[in-house]
TORLO-371406 format. One record per residue: x, y, z of N, C-alpha, C in turn; residue in three letters. Coordinates in pm, whole numbers. Example, Ala and Ser with C-alpha at 12.3 -4.5 7.8 and 13.67 -1.06 7.14 Angstrom:
<atoms>
{n.px:1319, n.py:-569, n.pz:780, ca.px:1230, ca.py:-450, ca.pz:780, c.px:1320, c.py:-330, c.pz:780, aa:Ala}
{n.px:1285, n.py:-225, n.pz:708, ca.px:1367, ca.py:-106, ca.pz:714, c.px:1290, c.py:3, c.pz:787, aa:Ser}
</atoms>
This chain:
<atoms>
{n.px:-2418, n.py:-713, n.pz:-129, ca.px:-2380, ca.py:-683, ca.pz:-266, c.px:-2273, c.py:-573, c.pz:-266, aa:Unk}
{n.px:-2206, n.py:-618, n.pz:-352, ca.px:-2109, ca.py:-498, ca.pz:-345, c.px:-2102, c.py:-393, c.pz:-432, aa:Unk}
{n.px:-2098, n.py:-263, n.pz:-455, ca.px:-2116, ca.py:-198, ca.pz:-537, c.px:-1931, c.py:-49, c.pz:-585, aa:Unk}
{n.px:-1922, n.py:-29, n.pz:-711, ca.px:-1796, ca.py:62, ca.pz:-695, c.px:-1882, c.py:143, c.pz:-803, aa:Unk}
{n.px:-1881, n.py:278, n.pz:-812, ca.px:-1883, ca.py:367, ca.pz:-931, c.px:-1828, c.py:499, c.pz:-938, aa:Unk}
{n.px:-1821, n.py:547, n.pz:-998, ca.px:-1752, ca.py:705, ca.pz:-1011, c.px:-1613, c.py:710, c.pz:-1011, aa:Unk}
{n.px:-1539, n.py:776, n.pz:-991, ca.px:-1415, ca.py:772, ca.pz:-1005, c.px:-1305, c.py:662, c.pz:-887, aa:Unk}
{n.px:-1239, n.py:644, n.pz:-974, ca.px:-1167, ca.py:519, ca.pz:-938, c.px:-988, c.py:570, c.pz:-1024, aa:Unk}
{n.px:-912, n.py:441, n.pz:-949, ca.px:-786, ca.py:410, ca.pz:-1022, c.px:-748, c.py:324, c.pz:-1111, aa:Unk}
{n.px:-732, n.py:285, n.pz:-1179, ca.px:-709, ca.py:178, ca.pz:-1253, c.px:-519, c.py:136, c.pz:-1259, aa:Unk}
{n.px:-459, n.py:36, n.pz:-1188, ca.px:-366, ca.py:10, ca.pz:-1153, c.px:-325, c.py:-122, c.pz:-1284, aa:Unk}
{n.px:-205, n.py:-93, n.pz:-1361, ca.px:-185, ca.py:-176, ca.pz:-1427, c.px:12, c.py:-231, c.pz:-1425, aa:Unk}
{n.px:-2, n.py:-381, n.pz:-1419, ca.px:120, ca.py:-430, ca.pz:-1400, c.px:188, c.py:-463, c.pz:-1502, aa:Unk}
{n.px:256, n.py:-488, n.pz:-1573, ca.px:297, ca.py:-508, ca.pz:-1712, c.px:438, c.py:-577, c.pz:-1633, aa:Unk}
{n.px:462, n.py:-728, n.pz:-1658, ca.px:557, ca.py:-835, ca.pz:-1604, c.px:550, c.py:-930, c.pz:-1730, aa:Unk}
{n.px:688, n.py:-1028, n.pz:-1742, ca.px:674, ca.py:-1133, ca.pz:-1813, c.px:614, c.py:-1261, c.pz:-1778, aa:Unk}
{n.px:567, n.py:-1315, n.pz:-1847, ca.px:480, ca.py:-1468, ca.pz:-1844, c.px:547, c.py:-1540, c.pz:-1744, aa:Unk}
{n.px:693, n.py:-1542, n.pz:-1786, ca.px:783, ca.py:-1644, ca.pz:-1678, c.px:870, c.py:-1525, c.pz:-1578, aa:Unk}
{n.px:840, n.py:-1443, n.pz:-1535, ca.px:846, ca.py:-1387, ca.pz:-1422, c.px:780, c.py:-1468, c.pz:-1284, aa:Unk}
{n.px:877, n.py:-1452, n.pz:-1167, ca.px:845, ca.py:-1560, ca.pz:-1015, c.px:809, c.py:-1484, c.pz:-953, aa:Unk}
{n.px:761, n.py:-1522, n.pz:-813, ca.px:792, ca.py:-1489, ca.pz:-685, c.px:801, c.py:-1621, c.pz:-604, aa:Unk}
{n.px:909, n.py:-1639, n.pz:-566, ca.px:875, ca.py:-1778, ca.pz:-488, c.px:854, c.py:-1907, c.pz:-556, aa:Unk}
{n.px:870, n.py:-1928, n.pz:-655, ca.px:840, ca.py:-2054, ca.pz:-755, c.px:728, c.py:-2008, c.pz:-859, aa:Unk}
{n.px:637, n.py:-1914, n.pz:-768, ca.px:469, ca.py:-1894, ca.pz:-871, c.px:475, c.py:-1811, c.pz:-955, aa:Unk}
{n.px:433, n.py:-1813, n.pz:-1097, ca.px:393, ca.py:-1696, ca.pz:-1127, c.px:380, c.py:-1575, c.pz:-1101, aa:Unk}
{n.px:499, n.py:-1438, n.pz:-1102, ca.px:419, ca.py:-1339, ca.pz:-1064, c.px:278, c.py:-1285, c.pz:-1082, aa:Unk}
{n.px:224, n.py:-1283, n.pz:-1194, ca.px:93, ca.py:-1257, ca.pz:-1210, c.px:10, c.py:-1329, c.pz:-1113, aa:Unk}
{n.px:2, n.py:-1429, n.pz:-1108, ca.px:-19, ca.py:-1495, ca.pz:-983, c.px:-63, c.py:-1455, c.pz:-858, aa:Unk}
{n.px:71, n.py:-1457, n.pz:-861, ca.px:81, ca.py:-1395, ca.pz:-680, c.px:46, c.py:-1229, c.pz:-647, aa:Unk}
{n.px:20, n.py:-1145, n.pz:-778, ca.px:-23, ca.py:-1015, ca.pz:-746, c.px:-167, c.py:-1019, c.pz:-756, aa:Unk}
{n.px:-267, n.py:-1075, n.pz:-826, ca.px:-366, ca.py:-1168, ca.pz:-808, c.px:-422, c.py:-1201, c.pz:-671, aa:Unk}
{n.px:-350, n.py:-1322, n.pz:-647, ca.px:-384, ca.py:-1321, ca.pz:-485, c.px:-419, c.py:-1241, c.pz:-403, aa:Unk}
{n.px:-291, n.py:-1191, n.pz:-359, ca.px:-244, ca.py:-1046, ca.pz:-286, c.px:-344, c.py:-964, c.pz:-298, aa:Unk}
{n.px:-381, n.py:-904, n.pz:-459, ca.px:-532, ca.py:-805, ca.pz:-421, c.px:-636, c.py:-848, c.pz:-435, aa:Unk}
{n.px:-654, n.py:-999, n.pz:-435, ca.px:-748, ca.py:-1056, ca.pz:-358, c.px:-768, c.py:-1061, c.pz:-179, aa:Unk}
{n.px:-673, n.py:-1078, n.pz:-139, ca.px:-655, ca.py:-1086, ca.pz:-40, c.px:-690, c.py:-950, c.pz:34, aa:Unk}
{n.px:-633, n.py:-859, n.pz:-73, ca.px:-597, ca.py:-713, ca.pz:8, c.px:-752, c.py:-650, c.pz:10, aa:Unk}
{n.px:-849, n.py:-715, n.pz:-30, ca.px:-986, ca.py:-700, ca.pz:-40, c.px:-1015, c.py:-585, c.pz:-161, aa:Unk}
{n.px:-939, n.py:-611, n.pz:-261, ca.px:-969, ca.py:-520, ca.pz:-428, c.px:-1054, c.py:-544, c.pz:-487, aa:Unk}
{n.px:-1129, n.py:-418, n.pz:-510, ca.px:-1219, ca.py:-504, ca.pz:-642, c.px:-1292, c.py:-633, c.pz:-731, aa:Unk}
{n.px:-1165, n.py:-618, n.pz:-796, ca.px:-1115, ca.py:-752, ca.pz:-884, c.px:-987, c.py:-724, c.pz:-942, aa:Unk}
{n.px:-907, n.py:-813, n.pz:-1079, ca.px:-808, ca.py:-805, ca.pz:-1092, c.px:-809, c.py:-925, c.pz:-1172, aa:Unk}
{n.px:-752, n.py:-866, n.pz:-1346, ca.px:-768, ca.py:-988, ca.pz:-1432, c.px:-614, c.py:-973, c.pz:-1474, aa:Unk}
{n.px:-596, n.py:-1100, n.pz:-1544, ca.px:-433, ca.py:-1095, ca.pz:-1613, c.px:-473, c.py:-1078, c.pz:-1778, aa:Unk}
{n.px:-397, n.py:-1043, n.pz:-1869, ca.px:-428, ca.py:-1010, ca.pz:-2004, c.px:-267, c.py:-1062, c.pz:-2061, aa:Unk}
{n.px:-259, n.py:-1163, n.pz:-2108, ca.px:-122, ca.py:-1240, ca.pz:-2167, c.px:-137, c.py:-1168, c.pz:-2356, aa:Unk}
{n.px:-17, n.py:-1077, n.pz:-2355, ca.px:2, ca.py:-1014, ca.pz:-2472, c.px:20, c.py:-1177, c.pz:-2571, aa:Unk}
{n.px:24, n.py:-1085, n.pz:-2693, ca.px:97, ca.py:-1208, ca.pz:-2816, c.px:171, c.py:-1132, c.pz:-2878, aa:Unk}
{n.px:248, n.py:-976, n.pz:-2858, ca.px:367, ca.py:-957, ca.pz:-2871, c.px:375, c.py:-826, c.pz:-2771, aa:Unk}
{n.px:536, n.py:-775, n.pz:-2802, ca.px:559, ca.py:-710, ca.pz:-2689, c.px:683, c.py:-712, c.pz:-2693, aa:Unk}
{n.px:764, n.py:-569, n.pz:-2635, ca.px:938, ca.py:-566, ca.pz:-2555, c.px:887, c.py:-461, c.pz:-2474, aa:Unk}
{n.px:994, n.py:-485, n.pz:-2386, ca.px:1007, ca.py:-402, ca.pz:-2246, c.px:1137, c.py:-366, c.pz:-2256, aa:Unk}
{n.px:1202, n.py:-299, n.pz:-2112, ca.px:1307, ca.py:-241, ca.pz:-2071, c.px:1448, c.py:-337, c.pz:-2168, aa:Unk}
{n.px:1392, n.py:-492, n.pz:-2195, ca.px:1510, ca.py:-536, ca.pz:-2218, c.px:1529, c.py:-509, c.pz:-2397, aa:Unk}
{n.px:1449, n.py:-523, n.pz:-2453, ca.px:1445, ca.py:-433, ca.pz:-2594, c.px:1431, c.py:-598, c.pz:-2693, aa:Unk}
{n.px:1379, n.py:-686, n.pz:-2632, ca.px:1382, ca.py:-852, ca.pz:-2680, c.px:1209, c.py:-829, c.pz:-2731, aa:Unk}
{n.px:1180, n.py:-847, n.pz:-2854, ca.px:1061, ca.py:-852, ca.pz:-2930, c.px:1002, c.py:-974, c.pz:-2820, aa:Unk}
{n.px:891, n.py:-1013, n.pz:-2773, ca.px:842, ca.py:-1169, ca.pz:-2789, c.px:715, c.py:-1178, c.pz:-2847, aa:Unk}
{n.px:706, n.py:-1274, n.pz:-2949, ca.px:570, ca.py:-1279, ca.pz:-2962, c.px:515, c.py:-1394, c.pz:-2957, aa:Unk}
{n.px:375, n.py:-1433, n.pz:-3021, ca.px:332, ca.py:-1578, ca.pz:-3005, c.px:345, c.py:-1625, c.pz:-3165, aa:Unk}
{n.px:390, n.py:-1568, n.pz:-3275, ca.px:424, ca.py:-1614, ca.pz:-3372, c.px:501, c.py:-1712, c.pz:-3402, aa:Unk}
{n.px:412, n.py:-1826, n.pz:-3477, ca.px:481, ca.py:-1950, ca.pz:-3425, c.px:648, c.py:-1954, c.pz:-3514, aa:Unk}
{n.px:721, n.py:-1914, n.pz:-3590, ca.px:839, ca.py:-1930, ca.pz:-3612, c.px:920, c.py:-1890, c.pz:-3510, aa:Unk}
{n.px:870, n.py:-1754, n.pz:-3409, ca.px:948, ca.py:-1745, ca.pz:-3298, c.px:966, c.py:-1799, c.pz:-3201, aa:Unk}
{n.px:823, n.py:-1887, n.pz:-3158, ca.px:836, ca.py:-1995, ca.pz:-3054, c.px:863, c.py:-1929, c.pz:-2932, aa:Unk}
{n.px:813, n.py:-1796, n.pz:-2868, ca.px:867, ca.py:-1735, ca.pz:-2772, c.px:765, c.py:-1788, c.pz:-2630, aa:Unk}
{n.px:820, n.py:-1787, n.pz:-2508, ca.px:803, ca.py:-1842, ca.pz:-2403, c.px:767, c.py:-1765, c.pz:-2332, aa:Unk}
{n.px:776, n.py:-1619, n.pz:-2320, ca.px:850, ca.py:-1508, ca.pz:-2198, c.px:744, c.py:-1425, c.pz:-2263, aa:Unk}
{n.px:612, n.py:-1400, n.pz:-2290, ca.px:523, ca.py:-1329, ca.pz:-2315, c.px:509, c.py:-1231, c.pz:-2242, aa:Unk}
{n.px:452, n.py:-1081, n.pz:-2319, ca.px:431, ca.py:-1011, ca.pz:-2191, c.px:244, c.py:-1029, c.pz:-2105, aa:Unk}
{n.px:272, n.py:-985, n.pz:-1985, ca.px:135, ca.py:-1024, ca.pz:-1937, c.px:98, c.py:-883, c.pz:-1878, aa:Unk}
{n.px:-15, n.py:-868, n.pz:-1848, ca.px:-88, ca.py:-718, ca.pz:-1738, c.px:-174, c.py:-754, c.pz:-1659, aa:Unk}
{n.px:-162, n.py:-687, n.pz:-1581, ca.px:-222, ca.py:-746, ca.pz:-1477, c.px:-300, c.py:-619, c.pz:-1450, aa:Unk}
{n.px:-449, n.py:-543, n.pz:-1419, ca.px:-502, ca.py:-474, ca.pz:-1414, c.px:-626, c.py:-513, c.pz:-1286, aa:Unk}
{n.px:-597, n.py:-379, n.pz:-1200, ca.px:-733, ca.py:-360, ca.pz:-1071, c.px:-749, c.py:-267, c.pz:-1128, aa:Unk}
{n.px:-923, n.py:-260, n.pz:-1087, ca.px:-946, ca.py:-139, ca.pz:-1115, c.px:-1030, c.py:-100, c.pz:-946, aa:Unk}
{n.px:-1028, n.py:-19, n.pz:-849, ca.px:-1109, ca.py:0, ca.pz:-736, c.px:-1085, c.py:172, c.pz:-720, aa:Unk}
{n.px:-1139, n.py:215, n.pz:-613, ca.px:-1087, ca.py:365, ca.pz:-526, c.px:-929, c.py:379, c.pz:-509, aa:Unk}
{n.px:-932, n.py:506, n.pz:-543, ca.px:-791, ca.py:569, ca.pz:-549, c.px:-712, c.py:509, c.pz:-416, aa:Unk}
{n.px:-817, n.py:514, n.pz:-284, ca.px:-759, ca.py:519, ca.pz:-160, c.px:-661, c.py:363, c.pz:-127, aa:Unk}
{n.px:-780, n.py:281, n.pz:-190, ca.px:-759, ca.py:101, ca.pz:-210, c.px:-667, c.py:82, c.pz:-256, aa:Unk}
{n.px:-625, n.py:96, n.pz:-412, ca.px:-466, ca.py:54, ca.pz:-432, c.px:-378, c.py:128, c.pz:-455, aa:Unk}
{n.px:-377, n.py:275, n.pz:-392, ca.px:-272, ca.py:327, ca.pz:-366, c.px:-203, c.py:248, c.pz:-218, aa:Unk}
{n.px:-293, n.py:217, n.pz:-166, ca.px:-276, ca.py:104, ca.pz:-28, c.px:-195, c.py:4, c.pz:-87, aa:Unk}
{n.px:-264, n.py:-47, n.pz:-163, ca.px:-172, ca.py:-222, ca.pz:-226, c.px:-12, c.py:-170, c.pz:-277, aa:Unk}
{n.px:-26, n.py:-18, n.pz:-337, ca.px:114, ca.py:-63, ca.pz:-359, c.px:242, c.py:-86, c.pz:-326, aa:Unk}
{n.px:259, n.py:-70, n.pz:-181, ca.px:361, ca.py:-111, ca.pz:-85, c.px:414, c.py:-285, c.pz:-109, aa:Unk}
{n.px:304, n.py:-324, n.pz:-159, ca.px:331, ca.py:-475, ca.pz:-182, c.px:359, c.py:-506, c.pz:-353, aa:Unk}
{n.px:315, n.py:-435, n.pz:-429, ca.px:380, ca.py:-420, ca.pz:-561, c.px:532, c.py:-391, c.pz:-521, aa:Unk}
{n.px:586, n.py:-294, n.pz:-434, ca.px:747, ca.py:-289, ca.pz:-417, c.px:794, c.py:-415, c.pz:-401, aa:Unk}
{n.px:711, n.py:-490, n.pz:-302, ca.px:823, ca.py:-589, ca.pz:-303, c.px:812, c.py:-722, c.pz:-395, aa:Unk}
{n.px:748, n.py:-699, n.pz:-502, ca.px:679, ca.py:-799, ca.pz:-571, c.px:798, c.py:-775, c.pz:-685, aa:Unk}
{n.px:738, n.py:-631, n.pz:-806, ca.px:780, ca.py:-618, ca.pz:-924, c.px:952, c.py:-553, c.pz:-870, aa:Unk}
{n.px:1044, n.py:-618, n.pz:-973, ca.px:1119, ca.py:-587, ca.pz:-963, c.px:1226, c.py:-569, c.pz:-1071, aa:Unk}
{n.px:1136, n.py:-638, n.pz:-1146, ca.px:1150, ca.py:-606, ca.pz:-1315, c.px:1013, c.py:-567, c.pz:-1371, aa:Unk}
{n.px:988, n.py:-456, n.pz:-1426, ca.px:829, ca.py:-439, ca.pz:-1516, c.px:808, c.py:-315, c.pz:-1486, aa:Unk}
{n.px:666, n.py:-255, n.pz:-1542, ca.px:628, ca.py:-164, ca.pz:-1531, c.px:515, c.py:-133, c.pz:-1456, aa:Unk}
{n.px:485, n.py:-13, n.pz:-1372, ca.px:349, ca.py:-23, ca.pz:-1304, c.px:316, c.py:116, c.pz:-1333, aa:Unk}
{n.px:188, n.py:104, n.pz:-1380, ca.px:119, ca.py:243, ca.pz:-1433, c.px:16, c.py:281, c.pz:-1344, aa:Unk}
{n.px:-34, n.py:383, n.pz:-1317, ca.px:-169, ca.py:409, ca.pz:-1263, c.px:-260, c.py:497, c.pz:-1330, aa:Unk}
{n.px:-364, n.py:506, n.pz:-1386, ca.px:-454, ca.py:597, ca.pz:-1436, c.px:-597, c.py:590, c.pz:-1396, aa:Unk}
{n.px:-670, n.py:772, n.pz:-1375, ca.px:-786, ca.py:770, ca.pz:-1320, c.px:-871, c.py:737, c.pz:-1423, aa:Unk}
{n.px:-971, n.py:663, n.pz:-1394, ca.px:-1078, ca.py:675, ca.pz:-1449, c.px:-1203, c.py:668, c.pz:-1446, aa:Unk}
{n.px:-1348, n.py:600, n.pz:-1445, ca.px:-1438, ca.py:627, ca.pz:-1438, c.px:-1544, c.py:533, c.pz:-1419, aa:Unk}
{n.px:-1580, n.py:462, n.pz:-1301, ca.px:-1620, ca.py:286, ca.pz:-1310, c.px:-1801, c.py:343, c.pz:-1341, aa:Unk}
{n.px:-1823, n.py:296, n.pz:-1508, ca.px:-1971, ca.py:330, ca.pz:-1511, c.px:-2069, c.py:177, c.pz:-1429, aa:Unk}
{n.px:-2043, n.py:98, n.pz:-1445, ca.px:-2097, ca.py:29, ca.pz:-1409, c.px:-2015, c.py:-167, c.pz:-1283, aa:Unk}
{n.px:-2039, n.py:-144, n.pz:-1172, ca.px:-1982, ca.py:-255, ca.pz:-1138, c.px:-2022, c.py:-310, c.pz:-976, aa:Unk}
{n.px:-2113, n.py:-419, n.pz:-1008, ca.px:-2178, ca.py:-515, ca.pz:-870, c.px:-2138, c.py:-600, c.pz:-837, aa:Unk}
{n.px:-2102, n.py:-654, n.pz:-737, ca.px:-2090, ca.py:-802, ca.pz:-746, c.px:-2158, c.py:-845, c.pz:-618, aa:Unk}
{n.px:-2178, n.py:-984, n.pz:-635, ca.px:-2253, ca.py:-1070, ca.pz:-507, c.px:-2181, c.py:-1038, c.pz:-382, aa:Unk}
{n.px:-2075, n.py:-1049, n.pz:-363, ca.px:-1950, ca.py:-1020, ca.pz:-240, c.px:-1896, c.py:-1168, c.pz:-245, aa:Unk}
{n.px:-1864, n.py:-1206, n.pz:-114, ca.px:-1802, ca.py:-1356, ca.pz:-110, c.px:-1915, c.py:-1439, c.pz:-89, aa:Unk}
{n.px:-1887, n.py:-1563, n.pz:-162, ca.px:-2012, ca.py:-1678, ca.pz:-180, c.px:-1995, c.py:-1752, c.pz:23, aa:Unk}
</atoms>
């Protein structure tokens, strides 16, 4: 069983919907990656509006019909864990934002791998 509590990082990605790496989805593929990188967990959260650096509103309001949503991508584990991963956020985001903030895991178990 796996167990995380007490203070932690909370790592958040902020990329567009149709942002790549390689053909895939970035959200996607940062997903993977801290799957792979043995994180926590790691969910995506697809805004329904939003601008970034480029100053372009998008929302899901249907007269705008917008495509290019913003998305987040959020781990939450030990400071030590994805301050590790983010060597691979460099070569990932290359448009977006990446935030980090401490905070406080009150509660979180999981089975481990099935």
């Amino acid at each position: 069983m796996t167990r995380l509590t007490g203070g932690a990082l909370r790592l958040t990605v902020f990329v567009g919907e149709n942002d790549t790496w390689r053909h895939r989805p970035l959200y996607s593929e940062i997903v993977h990656r801290a799957h792979a990188a043995g994180l926590a967990g790691a969910s995506v959260f697809r805004g329904v509006e939003g601008f970034g650096a480029s100053s372009i509103v998008h929302t899901t309001r249907l007269l705008s019909l917008s495509e290019d949503l913003p998305v987040a991508v959020v781990v939450v584990d030990t400071e030590e864990r994805v301050r590790d991963f983010l060597p691979q956020l460099d070569e990932l985001v290359t448009e977006g934002l990446v935030t980090l903030d401490p905070c406080e895991v009150v509660r979180y178990e999981g089975r481990g791998p099935s």
